[in-house]
DRENFITI-115277 format. One record per residue (C-alpha): x, y, z; residue in one letter; residue number from 1. Coordinates in nm, 3 decimals, always signed. Example, Ala and Ser with C-alpha at 12.3 -4.5 7.8 and 13.67 -1.06 7.14 Angstrom:
! residues 2
+---------+---------+---------+---------+-----+
:       x :       y :       z : residuo : num :
+---------+---------+---------+---------+-----+
:  +1.230 :  -0.450 :  +0.780 :       A :   1 :
:  +1.367 :  -0.106 :  +0.714 :       S :   2 :
+---------+---------+---------+---------+-----+
***
This chain:
! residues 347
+---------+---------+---------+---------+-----+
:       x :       y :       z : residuo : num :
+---------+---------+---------+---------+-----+
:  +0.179 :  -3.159 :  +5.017 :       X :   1 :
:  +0.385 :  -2.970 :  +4.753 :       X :   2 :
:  +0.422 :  -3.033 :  +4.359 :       X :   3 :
:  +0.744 :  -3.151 :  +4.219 :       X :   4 :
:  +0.808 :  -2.972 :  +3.908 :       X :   5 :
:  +1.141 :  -2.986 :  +3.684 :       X :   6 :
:  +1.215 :  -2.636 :  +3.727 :       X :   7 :
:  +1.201 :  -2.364 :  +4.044 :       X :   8 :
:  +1.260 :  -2.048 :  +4.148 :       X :   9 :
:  +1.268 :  -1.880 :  +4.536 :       X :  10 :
:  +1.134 :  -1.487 :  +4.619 :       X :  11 :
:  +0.980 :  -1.333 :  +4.876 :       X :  12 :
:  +0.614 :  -1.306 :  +4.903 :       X :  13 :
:  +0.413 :  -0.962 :  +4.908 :       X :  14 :
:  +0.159 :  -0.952 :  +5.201 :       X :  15 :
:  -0.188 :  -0.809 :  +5.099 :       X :  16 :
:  -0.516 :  -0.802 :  +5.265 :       X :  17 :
:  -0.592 :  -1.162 :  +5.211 :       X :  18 :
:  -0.400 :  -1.479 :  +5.282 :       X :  19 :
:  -0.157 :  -1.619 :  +5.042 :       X :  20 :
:  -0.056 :  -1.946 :  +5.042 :       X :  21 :
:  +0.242 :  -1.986 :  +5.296 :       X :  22 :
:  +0.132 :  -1.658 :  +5.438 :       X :  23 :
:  +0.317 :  -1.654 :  +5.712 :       X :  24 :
:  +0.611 :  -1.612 :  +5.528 :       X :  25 :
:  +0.532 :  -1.335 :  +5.349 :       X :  26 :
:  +0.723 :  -0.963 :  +5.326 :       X :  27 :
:  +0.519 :  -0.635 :  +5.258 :       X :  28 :
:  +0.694 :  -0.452 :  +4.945 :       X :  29 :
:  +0.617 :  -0.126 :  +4.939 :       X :  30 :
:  +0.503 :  +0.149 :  +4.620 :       X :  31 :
:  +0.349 :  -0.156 :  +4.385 :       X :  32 :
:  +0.054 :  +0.069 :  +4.205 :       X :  33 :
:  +0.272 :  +0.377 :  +4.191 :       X :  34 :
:  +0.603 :  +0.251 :  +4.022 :       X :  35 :
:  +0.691 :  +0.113 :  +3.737 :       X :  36 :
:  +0.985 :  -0.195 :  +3.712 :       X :  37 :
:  +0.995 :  -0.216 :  +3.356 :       X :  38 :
:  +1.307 :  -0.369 :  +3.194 :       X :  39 :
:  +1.477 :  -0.162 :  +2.969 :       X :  40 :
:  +1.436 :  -0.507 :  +2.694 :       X :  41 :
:  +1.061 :  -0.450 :  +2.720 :       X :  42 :
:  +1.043 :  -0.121 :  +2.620 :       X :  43 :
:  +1.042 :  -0.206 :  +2.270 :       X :  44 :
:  +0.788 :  -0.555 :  +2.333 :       X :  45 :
:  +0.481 :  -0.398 :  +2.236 :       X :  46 :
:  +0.148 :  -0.560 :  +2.065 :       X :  47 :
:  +0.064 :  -0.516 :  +1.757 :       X :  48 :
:  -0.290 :  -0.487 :  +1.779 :       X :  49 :
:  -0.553 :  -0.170 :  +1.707 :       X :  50 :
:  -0.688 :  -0.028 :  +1.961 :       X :  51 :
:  -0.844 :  +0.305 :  +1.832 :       X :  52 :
:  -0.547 :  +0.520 :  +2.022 :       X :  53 :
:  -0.333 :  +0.552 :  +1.736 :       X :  54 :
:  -0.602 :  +0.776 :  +1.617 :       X :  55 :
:  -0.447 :  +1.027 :  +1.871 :       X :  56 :
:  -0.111 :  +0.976 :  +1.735 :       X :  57 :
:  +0.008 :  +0.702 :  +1.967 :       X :  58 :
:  +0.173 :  +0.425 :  +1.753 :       X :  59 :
:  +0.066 :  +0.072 :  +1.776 :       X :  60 :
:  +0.360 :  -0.069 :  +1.897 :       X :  61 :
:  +0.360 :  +0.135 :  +2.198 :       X :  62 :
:  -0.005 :  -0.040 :  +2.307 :       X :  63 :
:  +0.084 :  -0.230 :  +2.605 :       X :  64 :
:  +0.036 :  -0.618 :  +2.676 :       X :  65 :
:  -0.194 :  -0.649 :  +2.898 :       X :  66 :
:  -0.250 :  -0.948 :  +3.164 :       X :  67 :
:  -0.593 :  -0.945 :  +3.404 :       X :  68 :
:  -0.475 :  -1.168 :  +3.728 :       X :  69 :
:  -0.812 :  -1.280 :  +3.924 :       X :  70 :
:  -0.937 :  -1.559 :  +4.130 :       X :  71 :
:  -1.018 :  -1.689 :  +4.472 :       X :  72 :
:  -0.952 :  -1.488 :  +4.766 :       X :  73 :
:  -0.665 :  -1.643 :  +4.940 :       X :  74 :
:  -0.558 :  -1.840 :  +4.626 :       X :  75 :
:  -0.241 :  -1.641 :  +4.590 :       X :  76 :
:  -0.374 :  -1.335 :  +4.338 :       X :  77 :
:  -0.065 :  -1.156 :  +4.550 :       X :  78 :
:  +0.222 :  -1.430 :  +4.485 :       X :  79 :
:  +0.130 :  -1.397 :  +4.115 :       X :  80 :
:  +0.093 :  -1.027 :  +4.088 :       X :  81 :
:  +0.478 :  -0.980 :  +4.254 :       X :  82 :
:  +0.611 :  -1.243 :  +4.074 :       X :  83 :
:  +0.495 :  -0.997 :  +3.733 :       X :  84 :
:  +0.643 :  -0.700 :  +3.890 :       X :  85 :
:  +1.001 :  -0.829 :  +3.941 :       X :  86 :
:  +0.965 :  -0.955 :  +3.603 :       X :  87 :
:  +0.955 :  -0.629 :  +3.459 :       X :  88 :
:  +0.586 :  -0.589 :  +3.464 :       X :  89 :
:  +0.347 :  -0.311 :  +3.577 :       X :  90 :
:  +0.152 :  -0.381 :  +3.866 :       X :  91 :
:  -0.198 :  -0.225 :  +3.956 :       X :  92 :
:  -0.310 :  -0.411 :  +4.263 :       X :  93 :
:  -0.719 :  -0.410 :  +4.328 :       X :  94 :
:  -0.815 :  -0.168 :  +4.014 :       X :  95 :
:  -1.207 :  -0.125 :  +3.998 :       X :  96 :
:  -1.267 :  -0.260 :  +3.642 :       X :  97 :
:  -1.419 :  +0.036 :  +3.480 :       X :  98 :
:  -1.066 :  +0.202 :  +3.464 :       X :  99 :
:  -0.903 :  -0.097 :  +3.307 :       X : 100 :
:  -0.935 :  +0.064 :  +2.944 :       X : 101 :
:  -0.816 :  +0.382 :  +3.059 :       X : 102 :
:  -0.531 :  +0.195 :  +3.221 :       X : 103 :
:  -0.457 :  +0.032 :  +2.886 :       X : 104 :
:  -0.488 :  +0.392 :  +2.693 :       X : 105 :
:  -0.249 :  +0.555 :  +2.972 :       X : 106 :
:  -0.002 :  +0.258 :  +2.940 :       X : 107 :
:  +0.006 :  +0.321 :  +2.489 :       X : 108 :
:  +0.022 :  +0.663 :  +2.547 :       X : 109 :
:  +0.397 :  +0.646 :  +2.783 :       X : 110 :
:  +0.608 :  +0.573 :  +2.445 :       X : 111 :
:  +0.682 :  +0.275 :  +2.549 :       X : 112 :
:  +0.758 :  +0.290 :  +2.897 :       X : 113 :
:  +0.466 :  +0.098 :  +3.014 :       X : 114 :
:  +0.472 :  -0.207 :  +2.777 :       X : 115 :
:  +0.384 :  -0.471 :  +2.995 :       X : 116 :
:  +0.021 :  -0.422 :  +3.217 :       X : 117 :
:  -0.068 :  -0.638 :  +3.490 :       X : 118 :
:  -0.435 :  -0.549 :  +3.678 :       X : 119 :
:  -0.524 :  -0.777 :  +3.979 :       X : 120 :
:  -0.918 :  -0.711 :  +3.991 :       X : 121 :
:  -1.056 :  -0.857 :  +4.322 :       X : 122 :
:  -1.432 :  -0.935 :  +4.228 :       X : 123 :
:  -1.658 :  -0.865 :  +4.560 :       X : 124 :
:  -1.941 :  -0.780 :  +4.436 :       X : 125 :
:  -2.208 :  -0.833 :  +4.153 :       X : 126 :
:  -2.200 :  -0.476 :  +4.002 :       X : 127 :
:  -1.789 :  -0.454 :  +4.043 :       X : 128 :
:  -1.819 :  -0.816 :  +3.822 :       X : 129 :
:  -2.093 :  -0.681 :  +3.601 :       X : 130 :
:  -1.782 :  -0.377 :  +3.543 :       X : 131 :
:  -1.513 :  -0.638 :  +3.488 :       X : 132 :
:  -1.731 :  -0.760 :  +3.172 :       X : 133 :
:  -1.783 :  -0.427 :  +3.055 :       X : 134 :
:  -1.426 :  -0.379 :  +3.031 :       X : 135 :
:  -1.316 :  -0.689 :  +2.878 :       X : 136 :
:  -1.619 :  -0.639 :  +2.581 :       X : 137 :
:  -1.478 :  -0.296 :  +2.553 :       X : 138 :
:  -1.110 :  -0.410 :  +2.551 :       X : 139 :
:  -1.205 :  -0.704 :  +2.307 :       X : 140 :
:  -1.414 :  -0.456 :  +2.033 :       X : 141 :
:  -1.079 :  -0.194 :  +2.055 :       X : 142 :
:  -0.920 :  -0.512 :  +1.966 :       X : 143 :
:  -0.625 :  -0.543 :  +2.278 :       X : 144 :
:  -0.504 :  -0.823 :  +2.284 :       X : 145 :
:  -0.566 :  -0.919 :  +2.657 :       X : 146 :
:  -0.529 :  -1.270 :  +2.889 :       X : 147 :
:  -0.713 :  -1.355 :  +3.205 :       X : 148 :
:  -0.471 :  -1.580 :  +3.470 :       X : 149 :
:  -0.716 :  -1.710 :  +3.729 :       X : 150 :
:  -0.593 :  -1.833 :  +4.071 :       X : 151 :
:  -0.785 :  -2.156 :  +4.191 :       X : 152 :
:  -0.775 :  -2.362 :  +4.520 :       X : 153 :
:  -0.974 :  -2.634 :  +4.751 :       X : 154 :
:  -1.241 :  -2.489 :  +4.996 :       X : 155 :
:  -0.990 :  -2.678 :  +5.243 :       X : 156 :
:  -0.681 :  -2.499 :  +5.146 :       X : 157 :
:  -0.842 :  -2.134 :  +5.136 :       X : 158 :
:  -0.965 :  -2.255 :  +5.503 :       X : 159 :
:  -0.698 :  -2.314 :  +5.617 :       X : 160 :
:  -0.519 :  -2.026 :  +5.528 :       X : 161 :
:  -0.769 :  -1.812 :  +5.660 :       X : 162 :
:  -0.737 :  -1.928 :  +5.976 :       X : 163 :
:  -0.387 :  -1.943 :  +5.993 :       X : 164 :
:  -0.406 :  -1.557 :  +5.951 :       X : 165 :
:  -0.723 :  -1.494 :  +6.140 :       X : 166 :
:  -0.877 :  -1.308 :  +5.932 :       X : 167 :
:  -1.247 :  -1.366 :  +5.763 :       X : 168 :
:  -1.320 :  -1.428 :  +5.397 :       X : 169 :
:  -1.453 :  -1.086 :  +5.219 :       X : 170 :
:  -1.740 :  -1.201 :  +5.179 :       X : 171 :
:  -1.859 :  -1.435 :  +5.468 :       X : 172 :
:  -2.082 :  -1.130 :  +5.628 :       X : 173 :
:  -2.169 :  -1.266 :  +5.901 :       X : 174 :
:  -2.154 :  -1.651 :  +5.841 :       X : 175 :
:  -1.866 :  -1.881 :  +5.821 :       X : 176 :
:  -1.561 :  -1.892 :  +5.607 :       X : 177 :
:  -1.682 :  -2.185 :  +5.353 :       X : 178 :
:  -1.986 :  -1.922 :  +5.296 :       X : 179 :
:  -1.782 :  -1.721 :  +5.208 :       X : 180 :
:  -1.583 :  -1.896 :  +4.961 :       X : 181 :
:  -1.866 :  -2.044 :  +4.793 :       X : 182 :
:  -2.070 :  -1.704 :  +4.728 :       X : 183 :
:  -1.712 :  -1.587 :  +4.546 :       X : 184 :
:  -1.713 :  -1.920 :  +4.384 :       X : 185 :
:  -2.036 :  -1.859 :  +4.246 :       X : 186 :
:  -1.955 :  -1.515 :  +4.143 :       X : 187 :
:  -1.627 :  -1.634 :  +3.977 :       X : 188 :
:  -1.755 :  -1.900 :  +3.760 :       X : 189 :
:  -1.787 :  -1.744 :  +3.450 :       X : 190 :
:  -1.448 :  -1.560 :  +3.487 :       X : 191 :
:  -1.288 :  -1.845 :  +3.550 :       X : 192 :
:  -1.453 :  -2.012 :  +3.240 :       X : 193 :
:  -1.300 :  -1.728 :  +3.013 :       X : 194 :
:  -0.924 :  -1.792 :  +3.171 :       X : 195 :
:  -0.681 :  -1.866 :  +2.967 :       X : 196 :
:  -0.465 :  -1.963 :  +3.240 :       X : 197 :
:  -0.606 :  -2.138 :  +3.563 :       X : 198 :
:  -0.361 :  -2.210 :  +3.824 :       X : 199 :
:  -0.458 :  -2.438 :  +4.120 :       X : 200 :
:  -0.230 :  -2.379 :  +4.389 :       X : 201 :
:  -0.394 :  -2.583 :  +4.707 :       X : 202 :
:  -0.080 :  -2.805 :  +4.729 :       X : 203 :
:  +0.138 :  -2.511 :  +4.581 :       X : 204 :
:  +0.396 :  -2.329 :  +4.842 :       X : 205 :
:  +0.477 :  -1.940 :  +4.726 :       X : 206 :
:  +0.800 :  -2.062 :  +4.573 :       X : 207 :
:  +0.671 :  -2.310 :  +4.338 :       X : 208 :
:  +0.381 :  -2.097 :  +4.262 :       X : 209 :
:  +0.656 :  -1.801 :  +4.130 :       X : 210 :
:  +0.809 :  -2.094 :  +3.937 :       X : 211 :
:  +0.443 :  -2.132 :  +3.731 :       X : 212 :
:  +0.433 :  -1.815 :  +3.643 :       X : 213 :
:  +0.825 :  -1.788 :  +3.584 :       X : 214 :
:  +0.739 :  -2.074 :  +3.322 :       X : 215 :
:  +0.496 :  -1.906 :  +3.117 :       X : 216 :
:  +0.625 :  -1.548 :  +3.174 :       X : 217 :
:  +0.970 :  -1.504 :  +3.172 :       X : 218 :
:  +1.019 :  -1.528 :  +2.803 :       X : 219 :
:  +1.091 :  -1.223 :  +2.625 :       X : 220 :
:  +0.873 :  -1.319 :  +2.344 :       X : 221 :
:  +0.561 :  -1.523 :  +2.373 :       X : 222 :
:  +0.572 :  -1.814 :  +2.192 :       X : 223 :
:  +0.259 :  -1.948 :  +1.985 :       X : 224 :
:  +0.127 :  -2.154 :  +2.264 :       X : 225 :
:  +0.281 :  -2.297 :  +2.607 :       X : 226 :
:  +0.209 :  -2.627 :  +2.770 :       X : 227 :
:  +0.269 :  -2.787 :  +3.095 :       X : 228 :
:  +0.193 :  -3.207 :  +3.054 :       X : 229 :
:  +0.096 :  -3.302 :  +3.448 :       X : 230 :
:  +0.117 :  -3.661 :  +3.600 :       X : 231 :
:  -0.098 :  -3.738 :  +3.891 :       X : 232 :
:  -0.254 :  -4.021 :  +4.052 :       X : 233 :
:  -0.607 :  -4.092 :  +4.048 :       X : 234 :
:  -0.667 :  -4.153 :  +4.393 :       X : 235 :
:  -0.555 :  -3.797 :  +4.521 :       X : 236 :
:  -0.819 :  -3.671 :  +4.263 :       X : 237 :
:  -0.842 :  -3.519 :  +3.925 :       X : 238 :
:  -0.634 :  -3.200 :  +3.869 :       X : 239 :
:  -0.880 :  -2.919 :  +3.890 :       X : 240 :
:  -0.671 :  -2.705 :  +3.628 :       X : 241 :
:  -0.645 :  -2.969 :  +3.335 :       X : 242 :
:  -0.762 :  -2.920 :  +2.988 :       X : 243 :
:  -0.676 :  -3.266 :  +2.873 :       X : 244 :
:  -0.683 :  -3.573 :  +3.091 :       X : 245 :
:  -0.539 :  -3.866 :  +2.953 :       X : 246 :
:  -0.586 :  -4.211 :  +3.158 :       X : 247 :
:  -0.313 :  -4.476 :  +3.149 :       X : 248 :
:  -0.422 :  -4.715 :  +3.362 :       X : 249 :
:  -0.529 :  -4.969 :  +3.067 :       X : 250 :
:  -0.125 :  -5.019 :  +3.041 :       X : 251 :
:  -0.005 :  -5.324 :  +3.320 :       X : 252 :
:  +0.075 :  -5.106 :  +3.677 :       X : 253 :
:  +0.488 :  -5.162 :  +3.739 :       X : 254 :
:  +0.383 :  -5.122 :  +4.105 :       X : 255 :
:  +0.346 :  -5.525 :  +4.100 :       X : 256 :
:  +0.709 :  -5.577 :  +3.964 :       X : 257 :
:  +0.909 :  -5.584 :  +4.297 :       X : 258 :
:  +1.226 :  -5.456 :  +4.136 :       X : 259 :
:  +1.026 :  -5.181 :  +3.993 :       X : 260 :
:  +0.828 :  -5.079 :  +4.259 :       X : 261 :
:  +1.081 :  -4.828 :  +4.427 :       X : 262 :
:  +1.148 :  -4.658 :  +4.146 :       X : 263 :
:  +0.944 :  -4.404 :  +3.943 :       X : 264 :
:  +0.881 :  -4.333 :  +3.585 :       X : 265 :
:  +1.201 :  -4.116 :  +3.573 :       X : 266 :
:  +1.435 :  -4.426 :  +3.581 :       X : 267 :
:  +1.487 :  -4.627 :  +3.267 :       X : 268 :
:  +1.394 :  -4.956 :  +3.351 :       X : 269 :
:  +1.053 :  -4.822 :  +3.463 :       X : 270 :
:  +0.994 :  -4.635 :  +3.138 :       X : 271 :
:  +1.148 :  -4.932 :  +2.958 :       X : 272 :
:  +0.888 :  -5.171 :  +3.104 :       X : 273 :
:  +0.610 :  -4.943 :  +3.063 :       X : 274 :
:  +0.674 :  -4.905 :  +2.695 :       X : 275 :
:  +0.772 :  -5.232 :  +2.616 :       X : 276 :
:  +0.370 :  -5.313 :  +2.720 :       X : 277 :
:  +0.091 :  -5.388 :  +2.381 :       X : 278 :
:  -0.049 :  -5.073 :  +2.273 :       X : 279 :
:  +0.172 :  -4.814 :  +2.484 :       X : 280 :
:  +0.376 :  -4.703 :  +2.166 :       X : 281 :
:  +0.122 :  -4.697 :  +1.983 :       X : 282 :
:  -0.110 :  -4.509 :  +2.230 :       X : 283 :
:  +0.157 :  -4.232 :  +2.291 :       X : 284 :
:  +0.201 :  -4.233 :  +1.870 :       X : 285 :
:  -0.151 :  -4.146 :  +1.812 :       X : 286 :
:  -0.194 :  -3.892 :  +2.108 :       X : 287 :
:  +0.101 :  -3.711 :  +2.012 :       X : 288 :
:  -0.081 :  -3.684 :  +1.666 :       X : 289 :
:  -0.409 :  -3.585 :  +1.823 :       X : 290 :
:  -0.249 :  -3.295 :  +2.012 :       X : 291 :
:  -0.106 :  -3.206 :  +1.686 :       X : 292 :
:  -0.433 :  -3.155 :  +1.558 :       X : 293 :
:  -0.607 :  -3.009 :  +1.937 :       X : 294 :
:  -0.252 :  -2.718 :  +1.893 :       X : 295 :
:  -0.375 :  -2.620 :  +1.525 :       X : 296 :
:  -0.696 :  -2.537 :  +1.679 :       X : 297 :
:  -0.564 :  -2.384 :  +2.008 :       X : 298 :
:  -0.342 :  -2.155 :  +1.799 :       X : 299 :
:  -0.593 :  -2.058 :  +1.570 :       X : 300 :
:  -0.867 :  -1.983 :  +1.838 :       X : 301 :
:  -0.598 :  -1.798 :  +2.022 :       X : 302 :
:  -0.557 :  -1.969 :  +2.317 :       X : 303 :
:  -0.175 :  -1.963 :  +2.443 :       X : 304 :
:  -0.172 :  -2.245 :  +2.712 :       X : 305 :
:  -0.272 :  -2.579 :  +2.754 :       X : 306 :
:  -0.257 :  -2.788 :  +3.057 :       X : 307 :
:  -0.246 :  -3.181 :  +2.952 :       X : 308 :
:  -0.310 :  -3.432 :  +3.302 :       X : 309 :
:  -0.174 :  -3.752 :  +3.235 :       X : 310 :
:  -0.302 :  -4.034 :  +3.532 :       X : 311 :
:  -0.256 :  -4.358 :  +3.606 :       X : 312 :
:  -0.364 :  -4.526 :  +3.988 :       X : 313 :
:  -0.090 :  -4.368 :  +4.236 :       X : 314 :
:  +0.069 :  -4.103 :  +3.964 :       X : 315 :
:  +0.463 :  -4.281 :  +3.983 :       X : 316 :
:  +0.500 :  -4.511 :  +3.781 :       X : 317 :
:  +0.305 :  -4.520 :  +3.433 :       X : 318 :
:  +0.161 :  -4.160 :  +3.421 :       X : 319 :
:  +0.545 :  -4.010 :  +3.442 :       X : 320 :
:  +0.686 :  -4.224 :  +3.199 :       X : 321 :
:  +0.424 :  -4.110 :  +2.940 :       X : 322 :
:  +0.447 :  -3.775 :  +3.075 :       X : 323 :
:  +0.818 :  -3.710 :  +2.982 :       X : 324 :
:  +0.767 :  -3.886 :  +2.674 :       X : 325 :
:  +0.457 :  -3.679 :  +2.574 :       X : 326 :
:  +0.624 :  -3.317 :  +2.642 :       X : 327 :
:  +0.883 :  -3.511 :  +2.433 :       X : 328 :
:  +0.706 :  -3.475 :  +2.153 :       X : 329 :
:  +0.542 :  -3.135 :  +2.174 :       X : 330 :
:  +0.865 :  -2.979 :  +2.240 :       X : 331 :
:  +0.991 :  -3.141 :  +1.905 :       X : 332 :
:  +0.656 :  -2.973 :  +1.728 :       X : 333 :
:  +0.791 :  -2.644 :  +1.839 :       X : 334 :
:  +0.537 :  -2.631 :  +2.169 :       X : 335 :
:  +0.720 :  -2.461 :  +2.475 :       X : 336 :
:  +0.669 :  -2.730 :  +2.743 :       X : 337 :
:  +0.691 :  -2.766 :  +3.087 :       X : 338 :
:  +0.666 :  -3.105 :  +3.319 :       X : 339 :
:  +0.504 :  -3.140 :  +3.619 :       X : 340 :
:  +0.486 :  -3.463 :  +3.854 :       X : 341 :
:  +0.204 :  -3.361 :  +4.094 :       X : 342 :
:  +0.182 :  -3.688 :  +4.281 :       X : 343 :
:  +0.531 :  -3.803 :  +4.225 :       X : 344 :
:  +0.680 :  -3.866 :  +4.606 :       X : 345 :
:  +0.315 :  -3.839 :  +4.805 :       X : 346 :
:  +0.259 :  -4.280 :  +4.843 :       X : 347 :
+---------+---------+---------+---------+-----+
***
């Protein structure tokens, strides 16, 4: 099953060690952690932020952004990481976290020619994890102004991808894949906790996973805060990345209207009917004005993306309509939104 999101984008995918989803598709690219891509717009997109280095003369605007890519083995760490690279960023593939700092401090000190840091840290271990939190509390009291993306998926996507490349899970030893994945699962948990980005990409192929991260990336200037407003159907499951779920199953289900029923909430009469229902205005009215409320607070604790699930029963009908009316709404407060109908297409 794939997602059907309003925007994509198509590139290759850079084989690693570990399975990627669509694997078998994917192209080695050679001389990742010893080049740097960087656009010649970039040079001058620096963070203000202190870090202690100016102290050596280096000026603050030449401290580089830094983004920490992580997650489950086999999740698509890879997919992300290139998807960075040929956006101008520079790539460090499997950096032991103890040299993350002095990556950062390397990166400030190139005048500007290494403004944009990505690190993919592949946690194996619970002394190499025990580093990673080092870094980040040393990162955090120098004051850099770092994220954490975090690549999720199913137990039975990341098995099935390891056995479509034949290859065992890092840290099965000498049990069975799903041992595996649950020891890193347990070792991840906290990480992924302190993400400000979690991706789930179990029904994600490589190209719509590069579309994600196109979405909140691509921009030459970060906006305040980014959000993606999901539909999906309650009976394929709750999305595992959501922040907000919002149920619309109280409204009536246009699945029992036969001239409705082939349709989705994309076409008018659908979203007509749907809206036309008691209390669906006024629902959507006094959500919009909650997220108002849930942004201020986002954008004051710092936290640049949200991920809003809107459901109703099968994820067609109901949950898109409100969908494309809710990002609606946040796009008119100034939010940078993007729509995504995961279930749209599946029944």
């Amino acid at each position: 099953m794939t997602e059907h999101e309003t925007q994509s984008t198509a590139g290759p995918q850079r084989a690693t060690g570990e399975p990627e989803a669509q694997a078998a598709h994917a192209q080695p690219t050679p001389g990742r952690t010893g080049e740097s891509r960087t656009r010649p717009e970039s040079q001058s997109n620096g963070v203000q932020v202190n870090t202690g280095v100016e102290a050596t003369g280096v000026p603050e605007a030449a401290i580089p952004e830094l983004v920490i890519i992580s997650g489950m083995s086999g999740a698509g760490r890879s997919t992300a990481a290139k998807c960075l690279e040929d956006l101008g960023w520079f790539v460090v593939d499997n950096l032991p976290p103890a040299l993350i700092p002095t990556m950062v401090e390397l990166g400030a000190r190139s005048q500007g020619n290494v403004a944009r840091i990505a690190v993919v840290v592949d946690v194996r271990g619970r002394r190499f994890f025990d580093n990673l939190r080092e870094s980040l509390a040393d990162l955090d009291t120098r004051g850099v102004t770092r994220r954490i993306v975090f690549l999720e998926s199913s137990d039975e996507a990341l098995v099935r991808r390891f056995e479509s490349v034949r290859r065992p899970h890092p840290l099965q030893g000498d049990g069975r894949i799903v041992d595996g994945i649950a020891a890193e699962r347990e070792l991840l948990r906290e990480l992924r906790g302190d993400a400000d980005l979690v991706i789930d990409t179990s029904s994600l192929n490589v190209h719509e996973l590069r579309a994600k991260m196109d979405a909140q990336f691509a921009g030459e200037e970060e906006p305040e805060l980014r959000a993606t407003v999901m539909s999906f159907g309650y009976k394929y499951g709750l999305p595992v990345d959501a922040d907000l779920v919002v149920d619309c199953r109280f409204l009536p289900n246009p699945h029992w209207v036969p001239e409705l029923r082939p349709f989705t909430g994309l076409n008018e009469e659908v979203s007509g009917y749907v809206f036309n229902q008691p209390g669906a205005k006024e629902f959507l009215d006094r959500y919009a004005e909650l997220l108002q409320l849930i942004a201020t607070g986002y954008r004051r604790e710092g936290k640049r993306y949200v991920t809003i699930a809107v459901g109703c029963t099968g994820g067609k009908h109901r949950s898109v309509a409100m969908s494309e009316k809710l990002a609606a709404r946040l796009a008119a407060e100034g939010v940078e939104t993007v729509v995504v109908h995961r279930d749209m297409g599946r029944e």
